[in-house]
C-alpha positions in Angstrom: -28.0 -16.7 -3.7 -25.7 -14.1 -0.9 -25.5 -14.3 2.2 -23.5 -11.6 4.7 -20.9 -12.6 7.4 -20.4 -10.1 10.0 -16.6 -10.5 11.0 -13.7 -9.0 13.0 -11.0 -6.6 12.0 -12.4 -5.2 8.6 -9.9 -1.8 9.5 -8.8 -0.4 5.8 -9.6 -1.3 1.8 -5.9 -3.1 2.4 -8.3 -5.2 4.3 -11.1 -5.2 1.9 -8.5 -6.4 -1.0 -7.5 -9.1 1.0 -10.7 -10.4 1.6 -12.1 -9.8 -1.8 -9.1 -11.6 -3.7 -8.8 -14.4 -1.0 -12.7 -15.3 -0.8 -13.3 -14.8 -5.0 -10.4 -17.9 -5.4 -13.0 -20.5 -3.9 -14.8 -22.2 -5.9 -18.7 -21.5 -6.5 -17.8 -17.5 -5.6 -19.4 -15.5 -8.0 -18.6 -11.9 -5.9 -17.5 -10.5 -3.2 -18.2 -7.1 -1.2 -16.7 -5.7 1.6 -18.6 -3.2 3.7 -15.7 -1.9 6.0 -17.9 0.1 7.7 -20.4 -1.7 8.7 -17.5 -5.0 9.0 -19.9 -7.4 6.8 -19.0 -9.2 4.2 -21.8 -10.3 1.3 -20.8 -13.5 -0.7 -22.5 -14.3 -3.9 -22.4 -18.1 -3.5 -24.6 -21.0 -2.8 -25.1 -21.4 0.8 -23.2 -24.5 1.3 -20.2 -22.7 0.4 -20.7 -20.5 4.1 -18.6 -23.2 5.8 -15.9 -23.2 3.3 -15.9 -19.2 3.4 -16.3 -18.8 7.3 -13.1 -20.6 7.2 -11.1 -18.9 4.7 -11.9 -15.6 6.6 -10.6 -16.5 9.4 -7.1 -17.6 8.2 -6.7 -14.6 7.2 -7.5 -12.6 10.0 -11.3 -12.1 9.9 -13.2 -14.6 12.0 -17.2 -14.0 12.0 -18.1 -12.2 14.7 -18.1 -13.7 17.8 -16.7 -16.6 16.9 -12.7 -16.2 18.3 -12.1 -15.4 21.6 -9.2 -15.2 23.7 -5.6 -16.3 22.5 -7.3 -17.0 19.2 -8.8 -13.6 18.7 -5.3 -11.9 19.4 -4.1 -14.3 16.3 -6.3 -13.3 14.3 -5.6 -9.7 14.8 -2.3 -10.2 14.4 -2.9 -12.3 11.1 -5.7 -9.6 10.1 -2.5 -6.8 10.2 -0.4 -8.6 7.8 -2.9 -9.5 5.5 -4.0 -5.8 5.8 -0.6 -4.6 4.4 -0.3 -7.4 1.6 -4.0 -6.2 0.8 -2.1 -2.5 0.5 0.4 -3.5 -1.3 -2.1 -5.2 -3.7 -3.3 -1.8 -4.4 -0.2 -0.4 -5.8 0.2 -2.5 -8.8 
């Protein structure tokens, strides 16, 4: 089974990383893809894992769409930047 999360602040493949490497360390992901453009994500997991995944995405930045508003959209922004650059710095090694 996928399913696809439309989230916030998808801005770079630093971004991409960080959500691939962080969402394929839960247990019962099978694969992750990142469509920057379109700012989805599609999960290859059981769809009781969507919680557990929802959740993971936003601490580290990238709430579903929609879902942060306020002071706790301008955190995850702000959390979304630094895991952008450790996503970037992923990519060099």
């Amino acid at each position: 089974m996928a399913f696809i999360i439309e989230v916030d602040n998808i801005k770079c493949g630093g971004c991409a990383n960080t959500i691939r490497k962080r969402l394929q360390a839960l247990p019962g992901v099978d694969a992750v893809e990142v469509m920057i453009e379109e700012g989805k994500v599609r999960v290859e997991a059981d769809d009781s894992r969507r919680a557990a995944v929802v959740e993971s995405l936003l601490q580290a930045g990238y709430p579903e769409t929609g879902s942060a508003q306020g002071v706790a959209s301008l955190k995850a922004k702000a959390t979304s930047f630094v895991s952008c650059a450790i996503g970037r710095m992923g990519d060099k090694g």
